[in-house]
C-alpha positions as CSV (number, residue, x, y, z in Angstrom):
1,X,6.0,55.3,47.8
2,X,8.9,55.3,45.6
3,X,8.5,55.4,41.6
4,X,10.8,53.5,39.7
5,X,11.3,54.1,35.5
6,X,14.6,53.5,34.0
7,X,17.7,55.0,35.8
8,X,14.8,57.3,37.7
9,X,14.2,56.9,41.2
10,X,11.0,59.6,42.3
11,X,9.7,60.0,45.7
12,X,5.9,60.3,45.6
13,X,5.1,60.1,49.4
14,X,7.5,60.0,52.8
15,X,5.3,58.5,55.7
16,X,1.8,56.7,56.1
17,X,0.1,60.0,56.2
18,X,1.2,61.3,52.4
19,X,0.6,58.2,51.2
20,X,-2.7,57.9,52.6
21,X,-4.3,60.8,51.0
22,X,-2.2,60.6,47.8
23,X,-4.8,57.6,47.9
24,X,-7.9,59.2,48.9
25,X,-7.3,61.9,46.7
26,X,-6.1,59.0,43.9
27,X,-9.7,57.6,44.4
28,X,-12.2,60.3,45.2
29,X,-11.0,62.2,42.1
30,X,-11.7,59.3,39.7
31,X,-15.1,57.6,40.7
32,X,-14.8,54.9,37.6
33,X,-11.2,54.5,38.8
34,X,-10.8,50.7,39.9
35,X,-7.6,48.8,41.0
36,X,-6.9,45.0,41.0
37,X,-4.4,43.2,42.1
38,X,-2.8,39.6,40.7
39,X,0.3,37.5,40.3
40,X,0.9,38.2,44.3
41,X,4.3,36.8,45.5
42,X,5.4,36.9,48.7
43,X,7.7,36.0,51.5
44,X,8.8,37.0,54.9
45,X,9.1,41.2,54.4
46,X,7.9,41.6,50.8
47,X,4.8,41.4,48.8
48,X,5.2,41.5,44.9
49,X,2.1,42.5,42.5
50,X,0.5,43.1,39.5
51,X,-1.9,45.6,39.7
52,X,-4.0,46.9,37.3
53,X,-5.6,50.4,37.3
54,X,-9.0,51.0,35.3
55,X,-11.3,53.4,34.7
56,X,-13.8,55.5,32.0
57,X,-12.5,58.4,30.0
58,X,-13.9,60.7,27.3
59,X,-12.8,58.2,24.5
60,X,-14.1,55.1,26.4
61,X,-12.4,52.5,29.0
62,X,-9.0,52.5,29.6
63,X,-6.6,50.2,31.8
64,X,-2.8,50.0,32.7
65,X,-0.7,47.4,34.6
66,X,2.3,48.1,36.8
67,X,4.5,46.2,38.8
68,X,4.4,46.5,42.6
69,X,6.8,46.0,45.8
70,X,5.3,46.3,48.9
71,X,8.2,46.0,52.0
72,X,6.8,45.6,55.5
73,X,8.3,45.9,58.7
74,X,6.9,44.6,62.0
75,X,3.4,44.0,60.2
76,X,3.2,47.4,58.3
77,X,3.9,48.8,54.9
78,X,7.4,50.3,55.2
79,X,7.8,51.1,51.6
80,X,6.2,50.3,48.1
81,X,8.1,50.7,44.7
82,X,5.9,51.1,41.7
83,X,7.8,50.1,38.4
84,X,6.5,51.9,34.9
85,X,2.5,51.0,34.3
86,X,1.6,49.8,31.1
87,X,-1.6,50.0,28.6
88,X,-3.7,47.2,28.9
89,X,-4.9,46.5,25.2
């Protein structure tokens, strides 16, 4: 899982294991957290996505949107680059 923003290139997660419970972890420690997906693209290796994250906070609901590449390699997810999220309004 690779972060993209700007010149900025982070590494979030390495392997299918990190990236697995950066997800559980993502999920169980949000329970009003919610994530959609549209504008899918695709082709033979690569799925492109918007995705939009929700969920409650203190000062009421709140949402962002990102843009998503997911690269796949013999059927699995090989790598994903998220690009900056922004608020929803």
């Amino acid at each position: 899982w690779l972060s993209i923003d700007g010149q900025k290139l982070s590494t979030e997660t390495t392997n299918k294991t990190e990236l697995s419970i950066a997800m559980q972890d993502y999920f169980s420690g949000c329970e009003s957290c919610r994530s959609n997906i549209k504008n899918i693209n695709s082709n033979k290796n690569w799925v492109c996505a918007t995705e939009t994250a929700s969920w409650n906070s203190k000062t009421g609901s709140k949402s962002q949107s990102s843009f998503s590449v997911y690269e796949f390699e013999n059927g699995l997810i090989k790598r994903v680059y998220y690009f900056p999220s922004e608020e929803v309004k």
